[in-house]
Structure formats: C-alpha cells, structure tokens
MARTORFI-475827 format. One record per residue: x, y, z of N, C-alpha, C in turn. Coordinates in pm, 1 decimal. Example, Ala and Ser with C-alpha at 12.3 -4.5 7.8 and 13.67 -1.06 7.14 Angstrom:
<nodes>
NODE         nx         ny         nz        cax        cay        caz         cx         cy         cz
NODE     1319.0     -569.0      780.0     1230.0     -450.0      780.0     1320.0     -330.0      780.0
NODE     1285.0     -225.0      708.0     1367.0     -106.0      714.0     1290.0        3.0      787.0
</nodes>
This chain:
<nodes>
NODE         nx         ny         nz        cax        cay        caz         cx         cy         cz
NODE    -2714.3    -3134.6       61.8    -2573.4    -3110.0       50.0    -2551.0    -2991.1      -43.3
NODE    -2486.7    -2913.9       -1.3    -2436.4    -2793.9      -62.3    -2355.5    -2819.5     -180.7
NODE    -2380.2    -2766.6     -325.1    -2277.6    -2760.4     -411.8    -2132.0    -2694.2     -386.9
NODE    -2054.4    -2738.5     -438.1    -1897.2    -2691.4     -429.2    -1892.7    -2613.0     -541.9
NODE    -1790.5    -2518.3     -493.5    -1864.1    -2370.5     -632.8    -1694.7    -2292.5     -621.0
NODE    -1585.3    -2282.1     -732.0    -1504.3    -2267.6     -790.6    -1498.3    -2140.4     -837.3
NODE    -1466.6    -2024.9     -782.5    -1439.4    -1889.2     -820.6    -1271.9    -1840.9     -900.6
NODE    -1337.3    -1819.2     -969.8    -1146.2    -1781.3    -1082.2    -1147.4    -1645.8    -1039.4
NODE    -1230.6    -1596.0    -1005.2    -1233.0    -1463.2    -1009.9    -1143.6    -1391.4     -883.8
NODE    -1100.4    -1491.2     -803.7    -1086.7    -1452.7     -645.2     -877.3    -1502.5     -679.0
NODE     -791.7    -1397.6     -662.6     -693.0    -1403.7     -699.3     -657.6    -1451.5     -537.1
NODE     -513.9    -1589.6     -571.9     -469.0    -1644.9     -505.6     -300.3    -1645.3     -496.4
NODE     -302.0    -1520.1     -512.4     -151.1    -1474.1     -519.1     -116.9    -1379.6     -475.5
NODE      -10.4    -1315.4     -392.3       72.9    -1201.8     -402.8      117.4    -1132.6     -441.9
NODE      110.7     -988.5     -494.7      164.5     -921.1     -617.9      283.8     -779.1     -558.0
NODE      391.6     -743.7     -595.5      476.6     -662.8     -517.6      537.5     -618.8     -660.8
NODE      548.2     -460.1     -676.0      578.4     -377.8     -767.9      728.2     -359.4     -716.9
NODE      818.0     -373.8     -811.6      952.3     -294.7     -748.0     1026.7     -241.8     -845.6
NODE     1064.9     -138.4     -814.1     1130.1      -21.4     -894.6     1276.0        9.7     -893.0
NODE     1360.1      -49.8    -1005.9     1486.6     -100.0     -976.2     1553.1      -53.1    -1139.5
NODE     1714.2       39.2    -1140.0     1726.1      -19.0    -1222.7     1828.3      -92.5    -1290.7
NODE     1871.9     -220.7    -1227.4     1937.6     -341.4    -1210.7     1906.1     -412.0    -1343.1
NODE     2006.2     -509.1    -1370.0     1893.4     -601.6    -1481.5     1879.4     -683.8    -1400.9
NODE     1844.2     -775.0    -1504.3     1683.1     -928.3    -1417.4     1811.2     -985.5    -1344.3
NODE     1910.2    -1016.3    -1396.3     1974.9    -1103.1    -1361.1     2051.2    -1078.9    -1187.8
NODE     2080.2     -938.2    -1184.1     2150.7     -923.9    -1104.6     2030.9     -848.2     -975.8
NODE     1926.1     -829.0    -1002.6     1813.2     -789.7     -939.9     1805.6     -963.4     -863.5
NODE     1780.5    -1030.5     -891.2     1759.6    -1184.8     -850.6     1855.0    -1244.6     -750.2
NODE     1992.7    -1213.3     -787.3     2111.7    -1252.6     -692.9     2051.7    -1130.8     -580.6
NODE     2077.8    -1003.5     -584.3     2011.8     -960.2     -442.4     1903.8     -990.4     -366.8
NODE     1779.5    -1018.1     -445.8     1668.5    -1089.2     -428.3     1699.7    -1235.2     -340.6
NODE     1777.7    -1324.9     -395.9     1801.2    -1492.6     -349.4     1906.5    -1419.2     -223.1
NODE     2000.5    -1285.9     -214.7     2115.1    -1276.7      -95.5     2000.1    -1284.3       46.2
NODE     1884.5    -1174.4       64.6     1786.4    -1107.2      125.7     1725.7    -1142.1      167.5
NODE     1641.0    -1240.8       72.5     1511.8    -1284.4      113.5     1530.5    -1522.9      130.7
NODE     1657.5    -1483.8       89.8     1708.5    -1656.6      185.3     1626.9    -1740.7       77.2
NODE     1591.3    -1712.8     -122.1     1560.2    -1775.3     -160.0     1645.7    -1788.2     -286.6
NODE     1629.4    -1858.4     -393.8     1722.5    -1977.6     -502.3     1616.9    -1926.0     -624.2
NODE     1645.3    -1819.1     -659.1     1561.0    -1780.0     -771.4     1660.8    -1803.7     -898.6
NODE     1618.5    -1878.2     -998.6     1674.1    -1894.8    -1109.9     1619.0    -1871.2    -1236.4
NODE     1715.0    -1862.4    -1354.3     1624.8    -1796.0    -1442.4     1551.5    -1894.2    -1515.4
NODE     1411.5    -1934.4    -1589.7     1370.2    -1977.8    -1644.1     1394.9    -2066.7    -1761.6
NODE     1354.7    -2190.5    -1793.9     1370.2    -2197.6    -1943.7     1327.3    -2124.8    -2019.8
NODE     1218.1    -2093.1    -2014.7     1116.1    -2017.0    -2116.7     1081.2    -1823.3    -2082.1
NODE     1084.8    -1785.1    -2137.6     1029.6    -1651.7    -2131.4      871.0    -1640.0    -2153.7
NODE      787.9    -1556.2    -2073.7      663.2    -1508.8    -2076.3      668.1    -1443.1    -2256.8
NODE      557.5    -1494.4    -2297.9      550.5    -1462.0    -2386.1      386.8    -1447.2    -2465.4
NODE      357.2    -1377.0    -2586.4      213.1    -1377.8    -2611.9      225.2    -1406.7    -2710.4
NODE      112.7    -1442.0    -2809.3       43.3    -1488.2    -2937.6       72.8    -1356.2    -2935.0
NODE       62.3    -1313.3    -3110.4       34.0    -1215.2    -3121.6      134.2    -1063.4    -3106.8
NODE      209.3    -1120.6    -3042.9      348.7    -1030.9    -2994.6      446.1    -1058.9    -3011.1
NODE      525.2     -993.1    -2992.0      712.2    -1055.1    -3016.3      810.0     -998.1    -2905.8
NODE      661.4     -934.7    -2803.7      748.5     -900.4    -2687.0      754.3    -1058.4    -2600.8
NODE      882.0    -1058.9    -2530.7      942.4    -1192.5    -2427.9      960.2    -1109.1    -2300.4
NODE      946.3    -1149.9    -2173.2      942.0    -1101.2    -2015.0     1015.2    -1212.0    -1948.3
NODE     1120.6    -1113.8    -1950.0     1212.9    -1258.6    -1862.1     1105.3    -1316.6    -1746.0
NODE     1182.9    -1447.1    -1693.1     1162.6    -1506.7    -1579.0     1216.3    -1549.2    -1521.7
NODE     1226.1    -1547.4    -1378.0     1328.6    -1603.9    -1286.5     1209.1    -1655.3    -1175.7
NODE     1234.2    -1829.4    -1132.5     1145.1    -1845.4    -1039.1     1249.7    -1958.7     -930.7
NODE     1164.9    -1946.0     -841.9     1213.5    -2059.3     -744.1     1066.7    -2104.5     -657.8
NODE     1101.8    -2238.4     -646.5      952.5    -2340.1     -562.6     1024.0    -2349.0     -448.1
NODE      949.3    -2322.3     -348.5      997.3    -2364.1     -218.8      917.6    -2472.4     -129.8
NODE      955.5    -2609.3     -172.5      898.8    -2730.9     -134.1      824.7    -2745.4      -19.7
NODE      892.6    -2676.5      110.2      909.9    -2649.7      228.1      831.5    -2601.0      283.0
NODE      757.7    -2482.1      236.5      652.7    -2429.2      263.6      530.4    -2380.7      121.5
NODE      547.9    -2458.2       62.0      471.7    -2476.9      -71.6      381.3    -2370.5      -98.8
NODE      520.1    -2289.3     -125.7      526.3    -2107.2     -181.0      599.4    -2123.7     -304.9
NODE      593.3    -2023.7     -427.8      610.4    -2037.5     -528.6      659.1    -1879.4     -542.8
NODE      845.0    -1850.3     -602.1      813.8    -1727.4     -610.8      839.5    -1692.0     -786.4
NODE      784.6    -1585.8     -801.1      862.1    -1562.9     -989.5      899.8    -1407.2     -959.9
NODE     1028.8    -1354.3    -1029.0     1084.5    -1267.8    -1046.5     1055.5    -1220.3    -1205.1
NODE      929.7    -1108.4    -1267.3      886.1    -1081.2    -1387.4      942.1     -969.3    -1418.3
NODE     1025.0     -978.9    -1525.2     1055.8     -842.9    -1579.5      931.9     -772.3    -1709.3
NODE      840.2     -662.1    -1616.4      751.0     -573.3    -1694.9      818.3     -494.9    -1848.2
NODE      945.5     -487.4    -1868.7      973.1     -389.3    -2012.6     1032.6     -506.1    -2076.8
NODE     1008.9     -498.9    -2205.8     1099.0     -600.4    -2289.2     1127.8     -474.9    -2431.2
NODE     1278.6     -475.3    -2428.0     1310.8     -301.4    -2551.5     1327.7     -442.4    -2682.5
NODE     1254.1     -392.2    -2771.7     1315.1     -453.2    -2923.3     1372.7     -318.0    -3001.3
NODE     1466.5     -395.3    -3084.0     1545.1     -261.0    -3149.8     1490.4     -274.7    -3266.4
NODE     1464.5     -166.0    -3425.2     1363.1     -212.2    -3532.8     1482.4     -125.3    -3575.1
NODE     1514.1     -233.8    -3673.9     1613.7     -111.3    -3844.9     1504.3      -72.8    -3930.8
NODE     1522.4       26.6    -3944.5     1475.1       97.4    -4028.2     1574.8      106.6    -4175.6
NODE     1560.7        1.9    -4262.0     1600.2      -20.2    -4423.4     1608.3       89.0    -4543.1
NODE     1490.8      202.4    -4457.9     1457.6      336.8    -4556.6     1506.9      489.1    -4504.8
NODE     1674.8      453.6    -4462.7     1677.3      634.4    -4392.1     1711.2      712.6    -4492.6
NODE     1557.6      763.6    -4464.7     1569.6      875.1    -4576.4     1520.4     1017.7    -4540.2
NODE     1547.5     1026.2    -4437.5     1514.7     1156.7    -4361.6     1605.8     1146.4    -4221.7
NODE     1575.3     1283.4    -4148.7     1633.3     1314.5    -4017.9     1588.2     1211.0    -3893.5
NODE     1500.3     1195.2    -3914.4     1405.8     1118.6    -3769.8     1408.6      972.2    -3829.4
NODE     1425.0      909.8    -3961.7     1441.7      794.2    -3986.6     1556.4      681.9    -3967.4
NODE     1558.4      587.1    -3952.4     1672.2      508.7    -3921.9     1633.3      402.5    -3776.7
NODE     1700.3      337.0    -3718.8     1724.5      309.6    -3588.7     1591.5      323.3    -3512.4
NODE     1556.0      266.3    -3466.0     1502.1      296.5    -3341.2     1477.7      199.4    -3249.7
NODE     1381.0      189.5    -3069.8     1392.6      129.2    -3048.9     1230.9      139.1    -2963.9
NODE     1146.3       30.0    -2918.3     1017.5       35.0    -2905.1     1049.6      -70.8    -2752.6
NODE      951.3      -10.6    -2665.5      910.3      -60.5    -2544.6      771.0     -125.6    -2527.9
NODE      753.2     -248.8    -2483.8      651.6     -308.5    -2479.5      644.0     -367.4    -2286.8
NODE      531.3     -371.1    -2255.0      492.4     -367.0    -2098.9      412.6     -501.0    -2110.7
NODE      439.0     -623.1    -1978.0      388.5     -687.0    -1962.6      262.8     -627.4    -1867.4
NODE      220.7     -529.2    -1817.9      146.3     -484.9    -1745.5      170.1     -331.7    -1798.0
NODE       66.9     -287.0    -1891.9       87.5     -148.5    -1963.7       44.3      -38.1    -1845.9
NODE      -76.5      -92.1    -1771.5      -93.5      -12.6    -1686.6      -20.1       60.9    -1541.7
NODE       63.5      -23.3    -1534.4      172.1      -32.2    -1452.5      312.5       29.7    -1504.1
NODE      340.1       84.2    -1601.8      460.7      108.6    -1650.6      574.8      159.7    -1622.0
NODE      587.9      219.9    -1527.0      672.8      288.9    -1397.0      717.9      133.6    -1375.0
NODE      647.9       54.6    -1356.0      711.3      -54.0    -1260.0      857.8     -152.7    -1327.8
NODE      915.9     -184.6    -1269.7     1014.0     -260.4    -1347.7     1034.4     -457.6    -1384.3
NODE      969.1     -465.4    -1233.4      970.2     -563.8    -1222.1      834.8     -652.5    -1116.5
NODE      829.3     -755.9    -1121.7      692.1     -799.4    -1049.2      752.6     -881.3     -976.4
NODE      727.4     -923.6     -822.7      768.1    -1034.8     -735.8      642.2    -1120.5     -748.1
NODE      577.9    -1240.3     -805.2      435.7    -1289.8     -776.5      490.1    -1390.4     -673.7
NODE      444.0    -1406.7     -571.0      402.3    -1500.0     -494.9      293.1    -1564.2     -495.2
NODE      295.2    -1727.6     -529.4      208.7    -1798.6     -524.7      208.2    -1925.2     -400.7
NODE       84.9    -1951.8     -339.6      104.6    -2042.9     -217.5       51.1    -1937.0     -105.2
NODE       39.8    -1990.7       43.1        2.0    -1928.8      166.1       98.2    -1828.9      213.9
NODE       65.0    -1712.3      177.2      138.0    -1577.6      206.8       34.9    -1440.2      239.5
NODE       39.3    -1475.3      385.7      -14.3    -1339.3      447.0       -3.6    -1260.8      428.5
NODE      -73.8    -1152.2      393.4      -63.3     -957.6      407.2       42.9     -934.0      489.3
NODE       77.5     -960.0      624.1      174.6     -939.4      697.7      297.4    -1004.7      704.3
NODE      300.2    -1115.1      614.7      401.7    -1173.1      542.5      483.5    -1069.5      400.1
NODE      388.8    -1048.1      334.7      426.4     -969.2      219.2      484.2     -805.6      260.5
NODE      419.0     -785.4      380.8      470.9     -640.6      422.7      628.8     -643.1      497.2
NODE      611.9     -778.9      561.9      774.2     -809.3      564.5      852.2     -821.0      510.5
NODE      812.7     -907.4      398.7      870.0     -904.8      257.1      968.9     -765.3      166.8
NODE      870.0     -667.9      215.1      814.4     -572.1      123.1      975.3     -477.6      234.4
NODE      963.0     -474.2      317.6     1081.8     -419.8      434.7     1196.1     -485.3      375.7
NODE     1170.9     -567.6      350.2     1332.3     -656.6      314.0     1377.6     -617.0      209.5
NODE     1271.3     -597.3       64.8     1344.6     -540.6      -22.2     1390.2     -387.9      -45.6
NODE     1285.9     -345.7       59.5     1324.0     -212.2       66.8     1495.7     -175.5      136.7
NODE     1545.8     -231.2      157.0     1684.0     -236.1      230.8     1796.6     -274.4      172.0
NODE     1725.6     -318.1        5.3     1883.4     -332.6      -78.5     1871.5     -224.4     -146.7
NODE     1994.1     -194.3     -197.3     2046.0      -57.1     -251.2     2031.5      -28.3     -410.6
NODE     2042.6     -181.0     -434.8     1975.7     -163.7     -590.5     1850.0     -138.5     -600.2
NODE     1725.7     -145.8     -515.1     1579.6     -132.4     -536.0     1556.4       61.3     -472.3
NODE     1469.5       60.1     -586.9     1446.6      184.3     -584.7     1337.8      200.4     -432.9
NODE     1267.6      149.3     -501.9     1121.9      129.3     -425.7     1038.3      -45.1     -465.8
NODE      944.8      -29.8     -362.6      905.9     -188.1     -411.9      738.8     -145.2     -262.7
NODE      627.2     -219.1     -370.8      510.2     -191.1     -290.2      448.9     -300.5     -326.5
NODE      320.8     -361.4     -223.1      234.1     -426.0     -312.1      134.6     -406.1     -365.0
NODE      103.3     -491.0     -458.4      -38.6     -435.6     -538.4     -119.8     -516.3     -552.0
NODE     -244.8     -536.1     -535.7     -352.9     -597.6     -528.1     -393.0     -583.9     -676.3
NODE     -369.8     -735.0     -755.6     -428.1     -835.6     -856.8     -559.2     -773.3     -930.3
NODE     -629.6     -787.2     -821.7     -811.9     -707.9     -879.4     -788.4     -623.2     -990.6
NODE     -694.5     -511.6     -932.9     -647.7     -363.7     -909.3     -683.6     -354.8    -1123.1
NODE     -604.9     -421.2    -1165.3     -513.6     -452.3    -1287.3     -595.6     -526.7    -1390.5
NODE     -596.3     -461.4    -1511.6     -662.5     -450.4    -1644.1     -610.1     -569.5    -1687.3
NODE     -470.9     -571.4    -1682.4     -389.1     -690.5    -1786.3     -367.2     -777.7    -1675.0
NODE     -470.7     -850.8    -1537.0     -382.2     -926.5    -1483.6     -389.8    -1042.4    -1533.0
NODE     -455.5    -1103.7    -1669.7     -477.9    -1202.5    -1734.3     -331.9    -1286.0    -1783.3
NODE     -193.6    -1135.9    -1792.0      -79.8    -1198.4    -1822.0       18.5    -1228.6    -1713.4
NODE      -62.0    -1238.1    -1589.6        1.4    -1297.1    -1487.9       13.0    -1453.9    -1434.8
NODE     -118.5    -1482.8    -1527.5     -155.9    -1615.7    -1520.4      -68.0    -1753.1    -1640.7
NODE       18.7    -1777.8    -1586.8      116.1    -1867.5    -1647.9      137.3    -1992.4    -1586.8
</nodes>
C-alpha cells in the first residue's frame, strides 16, 4: 500500500490582481452587483506580528458550490506626527505598507478558495474587467510570489 503524502507546497487557490482606485468598501458592492456574490466586510483585519500595518477584508462563503471568496486590500497608509518640526521636510507624514511588496502596483487581491478552473477565473477575470471602477484586473499564479506566505489566513 502506497503512503499518502501531503504537499503544502502545491497552492490550492485562485489569485486575481485588480487595479482600482475605489475604496474596499465600494470596490465590493460592484464586486457582489457583477459577479452575483455577498461579499462582506470582515470582523478582523489581516494583520502581522511585528507590524502595525492592517489589510482590510471582505469575504463571502458560498455554501453552494463550496467556493470561498476574499476581497484583500494590498496598501494600508498610516499617518506618523512628527513631535520635532524643526525643519522644512519635518512634520507630518505619511508611510505605505504592502501586503504583497512585490506586487505593489496592485490594489487589491480577489483569492478564491475551493474548485475554480483556469477557465472559470478567466471568466471571472471578463467580468471584472467590465466595471468602470476597475482599472485592470489579471490573474496571478501563487508560486509566482515571495510574500505568498501572507495569503495564508
């Protein structure tokens, strides 16, 4: 009898870049008009040890066909006072942090989790291309990606 043998390494998800610039909230209502799904926003925000950047979330389970979608917002802006203006360039400012640094162009992440074909996702991928708030929107293959460790939630 053959051992049963468990690969982590082999990504079981869908990944779709989209380039929008909407906020989360109202990116999602076009998202749930389009694509005929109930995306809501999260209790919790993506978040790291170690950081004080938060990545919204918006997800919806679809019982029905036991698909899983999350709506990730990649930029989170913190604003930092600066207590010591004591020069021209001092004071105010404001710092950008990337849930996917390598990706930074991107705005937002669609993950699909559950049985979703390549030719599912390219349909997908048509649909969002047809609202007016999305810039652009592609998919991207998981492997691809340095940080996809913070996809895993």
């Amino acid at each position: 009898m053959q051992p049963l043998t468990f690969n982590l390494e082999e990504e079981d998800y869908s990944l779709i870049g989209i380039h929008s610039t909407e906020e989360d909230y109202r990116l999602a209502y076009f998202l749930n008009k389009i694509l005929k799904t109930k995306l809501k926003r999260s209790k919790y925000n993506l978040d790291f040890q170690n950081s004080d950047a938060e990545f919204s979330l918006f997800e919806f389970k679809d019982e029905t066909s036991f698909t899983n979608y999350y709506l990730i917002n990649n930029k989170f802006k913190s604003f930092v006072q600066n207590k010591n203006n004591n020069g021209l360039f001092d004071g105010n400012f404001s710092s950008i942090s990337y849930l996917i640094p390598e990706k930074n162009k991107i705005d937002f992440f669609l993950k699909i989790e559950g049985c979703y074909c390549q030719n599912s996702v390219n349909n997908l991928i048509e649909k969002l291309n047809t609202i007016n708030q999305v810039i652009t929107s592609y998919s991207i293959e998981p492997e691809t990606l340095k940080s996809k460790d913070h996809l895993i939630f």
